[in-house]
C-alpha positions as CSV (number, residue, x, y, z in Angstrom):
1,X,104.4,132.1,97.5
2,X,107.6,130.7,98.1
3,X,108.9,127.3,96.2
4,X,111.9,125.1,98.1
5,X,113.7,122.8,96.0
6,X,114.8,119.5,98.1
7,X,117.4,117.1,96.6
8,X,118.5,113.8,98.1
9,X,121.8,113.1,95.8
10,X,120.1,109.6,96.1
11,X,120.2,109.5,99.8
12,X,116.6,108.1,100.2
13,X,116.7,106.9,103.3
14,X,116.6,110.7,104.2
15,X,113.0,110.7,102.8
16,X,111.2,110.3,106.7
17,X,113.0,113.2,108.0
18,X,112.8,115.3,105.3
19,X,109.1,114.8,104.7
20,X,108.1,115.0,109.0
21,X,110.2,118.7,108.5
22,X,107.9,119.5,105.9
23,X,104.6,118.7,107.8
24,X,105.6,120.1,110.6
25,X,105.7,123.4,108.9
26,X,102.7,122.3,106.9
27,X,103.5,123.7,103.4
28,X,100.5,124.3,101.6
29,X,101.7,121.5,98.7
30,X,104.4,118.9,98.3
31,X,105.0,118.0,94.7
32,X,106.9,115.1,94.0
33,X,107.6,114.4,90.1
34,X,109.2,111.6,88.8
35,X,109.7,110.4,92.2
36,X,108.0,107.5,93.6
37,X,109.3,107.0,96.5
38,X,109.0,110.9,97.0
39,X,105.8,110.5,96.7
40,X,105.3,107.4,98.9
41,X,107.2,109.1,101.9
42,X,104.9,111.7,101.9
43,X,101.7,110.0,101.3
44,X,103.1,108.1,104.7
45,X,104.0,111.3,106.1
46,X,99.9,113.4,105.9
47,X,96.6,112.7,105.2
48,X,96.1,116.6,104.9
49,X,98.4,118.3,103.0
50,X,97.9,118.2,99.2
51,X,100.5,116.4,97.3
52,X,101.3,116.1,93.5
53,X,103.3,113.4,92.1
54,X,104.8,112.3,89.1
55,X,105.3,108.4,89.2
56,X,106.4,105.9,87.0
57,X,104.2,102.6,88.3
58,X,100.2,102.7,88.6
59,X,99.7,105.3,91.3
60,X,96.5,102.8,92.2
61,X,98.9,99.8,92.7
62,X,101.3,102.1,95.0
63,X,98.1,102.8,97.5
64,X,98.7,106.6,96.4
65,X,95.0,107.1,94.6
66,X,92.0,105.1,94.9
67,X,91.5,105.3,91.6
68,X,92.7,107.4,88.4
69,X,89.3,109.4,87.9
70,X,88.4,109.5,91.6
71,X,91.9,110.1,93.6
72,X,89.6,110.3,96.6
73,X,92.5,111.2,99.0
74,X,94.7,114.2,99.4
75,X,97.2,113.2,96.5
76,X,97.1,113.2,92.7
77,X,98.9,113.7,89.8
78,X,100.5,111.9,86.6
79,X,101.6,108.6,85.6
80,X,104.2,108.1,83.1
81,X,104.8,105.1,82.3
82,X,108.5,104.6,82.6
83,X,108.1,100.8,83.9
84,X,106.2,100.2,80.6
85,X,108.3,102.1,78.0
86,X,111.4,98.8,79.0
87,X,110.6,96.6,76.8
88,X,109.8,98.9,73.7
89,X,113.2,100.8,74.4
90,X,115.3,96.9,74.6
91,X,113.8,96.2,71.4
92,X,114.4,99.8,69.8
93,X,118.4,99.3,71.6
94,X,118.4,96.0,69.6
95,X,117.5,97.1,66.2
96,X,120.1,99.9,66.6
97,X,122.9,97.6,67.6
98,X,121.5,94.2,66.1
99,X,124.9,92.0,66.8
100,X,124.6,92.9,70.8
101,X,123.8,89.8,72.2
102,X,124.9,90.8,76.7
103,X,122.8,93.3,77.5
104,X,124.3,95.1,80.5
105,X,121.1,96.4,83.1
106,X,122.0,98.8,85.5
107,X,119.1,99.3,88.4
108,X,119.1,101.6,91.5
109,X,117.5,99.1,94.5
110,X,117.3,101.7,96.7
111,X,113.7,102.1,94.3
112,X,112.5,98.7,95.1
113,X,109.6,99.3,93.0
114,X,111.5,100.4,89.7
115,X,114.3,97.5,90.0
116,X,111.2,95.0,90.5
117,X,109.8,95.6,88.1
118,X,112.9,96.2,86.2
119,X,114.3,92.7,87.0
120,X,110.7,90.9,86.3
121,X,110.2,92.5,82.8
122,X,113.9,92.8,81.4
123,X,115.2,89.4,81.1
124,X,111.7,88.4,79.8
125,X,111.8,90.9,77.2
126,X,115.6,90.0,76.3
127,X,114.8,86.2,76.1
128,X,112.1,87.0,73.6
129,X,115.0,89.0,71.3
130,X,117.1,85.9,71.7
131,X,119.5,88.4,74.0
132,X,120.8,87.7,77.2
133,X,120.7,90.5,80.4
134,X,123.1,90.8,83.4
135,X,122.3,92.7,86.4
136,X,124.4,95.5,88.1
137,X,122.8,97.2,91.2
138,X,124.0,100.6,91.5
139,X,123.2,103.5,94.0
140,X,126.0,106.0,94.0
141,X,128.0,107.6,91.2
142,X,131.6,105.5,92.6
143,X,129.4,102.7,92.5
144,X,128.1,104.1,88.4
145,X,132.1,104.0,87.6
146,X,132.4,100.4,88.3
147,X,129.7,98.8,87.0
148,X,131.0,100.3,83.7
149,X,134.5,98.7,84.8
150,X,132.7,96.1,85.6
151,X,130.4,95.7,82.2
152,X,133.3,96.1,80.2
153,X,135.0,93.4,82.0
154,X,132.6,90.8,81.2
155,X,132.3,91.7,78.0
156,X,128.5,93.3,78.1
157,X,127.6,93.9,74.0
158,X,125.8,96.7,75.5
159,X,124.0,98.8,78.4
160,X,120.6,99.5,79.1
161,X,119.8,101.6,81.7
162,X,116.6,101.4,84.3
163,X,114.6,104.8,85.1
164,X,116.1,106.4,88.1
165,X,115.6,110.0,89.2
166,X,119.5,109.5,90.7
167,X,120.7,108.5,87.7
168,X,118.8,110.9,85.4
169,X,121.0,113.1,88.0
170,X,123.8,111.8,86.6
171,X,123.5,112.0,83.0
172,X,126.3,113.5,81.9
173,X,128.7,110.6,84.1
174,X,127.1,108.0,82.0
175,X,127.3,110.0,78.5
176,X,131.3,110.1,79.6
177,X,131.8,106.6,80.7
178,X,129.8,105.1,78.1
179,X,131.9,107.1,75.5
180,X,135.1,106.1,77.1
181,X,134.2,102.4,76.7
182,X,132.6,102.5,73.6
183,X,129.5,100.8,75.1
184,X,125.9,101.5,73.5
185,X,123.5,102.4,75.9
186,X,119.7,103.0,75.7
187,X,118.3,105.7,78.5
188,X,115.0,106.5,79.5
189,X,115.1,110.0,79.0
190,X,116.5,112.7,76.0
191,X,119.2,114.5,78.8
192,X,121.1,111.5,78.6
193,X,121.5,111.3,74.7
194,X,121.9,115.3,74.6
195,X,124.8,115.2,77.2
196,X,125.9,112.6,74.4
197,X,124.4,109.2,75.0
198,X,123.6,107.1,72.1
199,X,119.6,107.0,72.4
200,X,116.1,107.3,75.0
201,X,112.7,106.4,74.5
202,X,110.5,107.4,77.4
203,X,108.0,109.8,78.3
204,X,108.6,113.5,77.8
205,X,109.1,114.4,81.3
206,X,109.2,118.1,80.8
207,X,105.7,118.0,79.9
208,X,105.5,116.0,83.0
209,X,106.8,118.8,85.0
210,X,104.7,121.1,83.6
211,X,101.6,119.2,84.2
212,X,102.6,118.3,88.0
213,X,102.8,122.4,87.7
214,X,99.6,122.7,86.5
215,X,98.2,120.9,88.6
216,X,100.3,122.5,92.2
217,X,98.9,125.9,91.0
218,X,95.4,124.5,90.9
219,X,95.7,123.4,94.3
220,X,97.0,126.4,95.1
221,X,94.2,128.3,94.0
222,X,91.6,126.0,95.8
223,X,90.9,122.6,94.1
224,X,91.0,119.7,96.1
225,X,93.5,116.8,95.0
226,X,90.7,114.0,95.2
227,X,88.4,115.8,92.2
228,X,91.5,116.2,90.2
229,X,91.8,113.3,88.4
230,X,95.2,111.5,88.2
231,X,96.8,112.4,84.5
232,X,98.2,109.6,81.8
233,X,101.5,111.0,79.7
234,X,100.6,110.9,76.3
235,X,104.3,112.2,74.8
236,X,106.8,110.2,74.2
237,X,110.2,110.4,72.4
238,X,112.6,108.4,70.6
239,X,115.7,110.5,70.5
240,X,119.4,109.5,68.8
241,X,122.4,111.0,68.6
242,X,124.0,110.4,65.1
243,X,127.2,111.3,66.0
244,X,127.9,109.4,69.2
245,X,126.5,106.3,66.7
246,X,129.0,106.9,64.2
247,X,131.6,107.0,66.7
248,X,130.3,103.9,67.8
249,X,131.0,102.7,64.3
250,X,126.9,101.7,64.3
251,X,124.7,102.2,61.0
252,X,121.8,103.9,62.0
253,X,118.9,101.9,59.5
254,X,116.8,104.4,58.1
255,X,113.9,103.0,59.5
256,X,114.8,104.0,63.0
257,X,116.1,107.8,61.4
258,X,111.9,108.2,60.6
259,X,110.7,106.9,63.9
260,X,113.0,108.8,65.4
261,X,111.5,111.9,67.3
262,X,115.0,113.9,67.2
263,X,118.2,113.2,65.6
264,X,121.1,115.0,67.3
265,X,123.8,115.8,64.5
């Protein structure tokens, strides 16, 4: 068996191309975690080969799966729940930094589905913590560098930051930045608050991975994508780095130290 490893460096509209190459060769499985429109391109691209995704919306909504128990099709795979973990990580970014009032949100449109939903569930979520939210679209890493210029400029309290496969890419870029202009941001995912970001709530994607992995070498040994029903994540983490908090000149409450699932000293 023999595993290739594609990466877009956010260049999506490559996705066509890439996924009629793969066809055309007919690999035996395209996997596809954490990336929706990954998974949407190749969905488009074959009704045959098996495909394994790892999305973020309801796979049913996205036409991917008829259904969660019955896939039905030739794709299945995990959902989890990034779009939903927003509002619960806004709040969690608010009782960590309780005198933030502008709420920074950057969003990747190239994922029209993620900055959708993004845009429709933020501010809503904001308005009901009394805090107010303003949008930066961002798509490239120049582009990363001056929204944070550009934040700073009008005066953003803080910065919240949509799930993005690109910028999960870019992690250690927004640890830097963020550090440089002593903004306090909340991330979907622990890579961000390891490379030195202030804190993530989100789904554990590693055990996302794995289970996409699971399920690839099941298909690889025979089953059919439509009796393997589409997976729910069930882990998720609350991860805060003390130090970059202290830097920050933030008291952590206690409260949120024994919620937390990992405190980085």
């Amino acid at each position: 068996m023999t595993v290739e490893y594609h990466w877009l460096e956010g260049q999506y509209d490559r996705l066509p191309s890439l996924m009629a190459d793969l066809v055309r060769r007919r690999v035996a499985v395209i996997a596809t975690p954490g990336f929706t429109a990954g998974a949407q391109a190749a969905k488009v691209a074959t009704t045959t080969i098996p495909i394994v995704f790892g999305v973020a919306e309801d796979p049913v909504k996205l036409g991917l799966v008829a259904s969660l128990a019955r896939p039905g099709g030739n794709a299945t795979g995990v959902n989890i729940f990034n779009a939903e973990m927003a509002a619960k990580r806004l709040g969690l970014l608010h009782d960590l930094v309780p005198k933030a009032v502008r709420i920074a949100v950057l969003v990747n449109p190239a994922i029209a589905q993620i900055s959708e939903t993004m845009l429709r569930d933020i501010p809503q979520a904001a308005s009901a913590l009394g805090l107010q939210t303003q949008i930066f679209n961002v798509s490239t890493s120049r582009e990363i560098e001056a929204a944070f210029a550009n934040l700073v400029h009008k005066r953003a309290d803080a910065l919240f930051v949509a799930p993005d496969g690109f910028f999960a890419s870019r992690h250690v870029q927004f640890a830097i930045l963020a550090a440089h202009h002593r903004v306090p941001a909340a991330y979907p995912i622990r890579e961000f608050v390891e490379a030195g970001g202030l804190m993530s709530y989100g789904t554990d994607i590693v055990d996302m991975f794995r289970q996409v992995g699971v399920y690839t070498g099941q298909i690889l040994k025979g089953a059919k994508p439509a009796d393997l029903p589409v997976l729910q994540s069930t882990k998720f983490e609350f991860v805060i780095n003390l130090q970059t908090a202290r830097a920050l000149g933030l008291e952590v409450p206690p409260g949120l130290l024994t919620a937390a699932d990992e405190v980085i000293e």
